[in-house]
C-alpha positions as CSV (number, residue, x, y, z in Angstrom):
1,X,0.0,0.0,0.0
2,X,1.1,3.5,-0.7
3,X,0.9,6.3,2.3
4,X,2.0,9.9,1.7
5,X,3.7,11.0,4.6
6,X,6.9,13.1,6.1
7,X,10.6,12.0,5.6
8,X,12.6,14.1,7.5
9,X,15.5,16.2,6.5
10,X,17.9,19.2,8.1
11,X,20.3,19.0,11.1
12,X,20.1,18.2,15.1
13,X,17.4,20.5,15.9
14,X,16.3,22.3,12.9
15,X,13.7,19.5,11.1
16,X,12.7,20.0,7.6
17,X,10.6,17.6,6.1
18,X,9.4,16.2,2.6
19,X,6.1,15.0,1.6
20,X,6.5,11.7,0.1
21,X,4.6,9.0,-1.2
22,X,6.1,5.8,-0.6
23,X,5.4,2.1,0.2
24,X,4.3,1.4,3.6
25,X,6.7,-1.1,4.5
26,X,9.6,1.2,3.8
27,X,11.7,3.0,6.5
28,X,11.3,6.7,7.2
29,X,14.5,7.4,5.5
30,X,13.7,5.0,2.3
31,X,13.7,5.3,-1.3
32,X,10.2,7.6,-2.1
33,X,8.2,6.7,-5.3
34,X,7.8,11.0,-5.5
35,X,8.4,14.1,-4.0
36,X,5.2,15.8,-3.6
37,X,6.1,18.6,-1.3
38,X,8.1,20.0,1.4
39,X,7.5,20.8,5.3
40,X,9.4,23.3,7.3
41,X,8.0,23.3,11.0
42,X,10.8,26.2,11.9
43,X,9.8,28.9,9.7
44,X,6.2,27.7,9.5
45,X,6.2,27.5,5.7
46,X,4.6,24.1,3.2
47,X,4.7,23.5,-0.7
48,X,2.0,21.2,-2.2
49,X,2.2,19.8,-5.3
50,X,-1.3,19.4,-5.8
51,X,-2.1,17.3,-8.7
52,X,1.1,14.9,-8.1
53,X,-1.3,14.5,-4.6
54,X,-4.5,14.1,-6.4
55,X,-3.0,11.2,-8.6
56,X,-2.1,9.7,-5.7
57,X,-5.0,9.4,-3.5
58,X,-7.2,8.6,-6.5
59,X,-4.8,5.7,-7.1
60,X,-6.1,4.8,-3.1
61,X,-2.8,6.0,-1.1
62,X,-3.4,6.7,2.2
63,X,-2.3,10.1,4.2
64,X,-0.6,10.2,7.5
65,X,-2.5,12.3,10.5
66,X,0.4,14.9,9.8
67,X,0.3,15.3,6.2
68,X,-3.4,15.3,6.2
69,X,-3.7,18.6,8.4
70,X,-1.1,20.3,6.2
71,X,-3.3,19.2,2.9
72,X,-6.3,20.4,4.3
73,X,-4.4,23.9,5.1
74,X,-3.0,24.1,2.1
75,X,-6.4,24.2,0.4
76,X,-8.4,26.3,2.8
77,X,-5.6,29.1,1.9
78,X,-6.4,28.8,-1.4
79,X,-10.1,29.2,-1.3
C-alpha cells in the first residue's frame, strides 16, 4: 500500500521535512516513489504539489495524521 507521509530532513534540531509517497513497508528514510512537497516546522512554511497529490490518493494512497492537516491547510488558503 502507498501512504503519503513526512521523511525528515535538516540537522540536530532544525527538522525540515518532505512529503513523500512511498510504500508502507519502507523506513522513514527510504527510497520515495515521488516528491510531492516540502514541510518546514521552523519557519512555519509548506509547498504542495497538488495534482502529483490528487494522482495519488485517487490511485487509493493513504495520508498520515500529519500530512493530512497540512493538505487540508494548504487548500483552505487557497479558497
Amino acid at each position: 500500500m502507498v501512504r503519503i507521509r513526512l521523511t525528515r530532513l535538516g540537522r540536530k534540531g532544525r527538522p525540515f521535512y518532505r512529503i513523500v509517497a512511498i510504500d508502507s513497508r519502507r523506513s522513514r528514510g527510504g527510497a520515495a516513489l515521488c516528491n510531492l512537497g516540502f514541510f518546514d516546522p521552523i519557519q512555519k512554511q509548506y509547498r504542495v504539489h497538488l495534482a502529483l497529490f490528487d494522482k495519488y490518493l485517487s490511485t487509493g494512497a493513504q495520508m498520515s495524521d500529519r500530512v493530512e492537516a497540512i493538505y487540508k491547510k494548504h487548500l483552505a488558503t487557497m479558497e
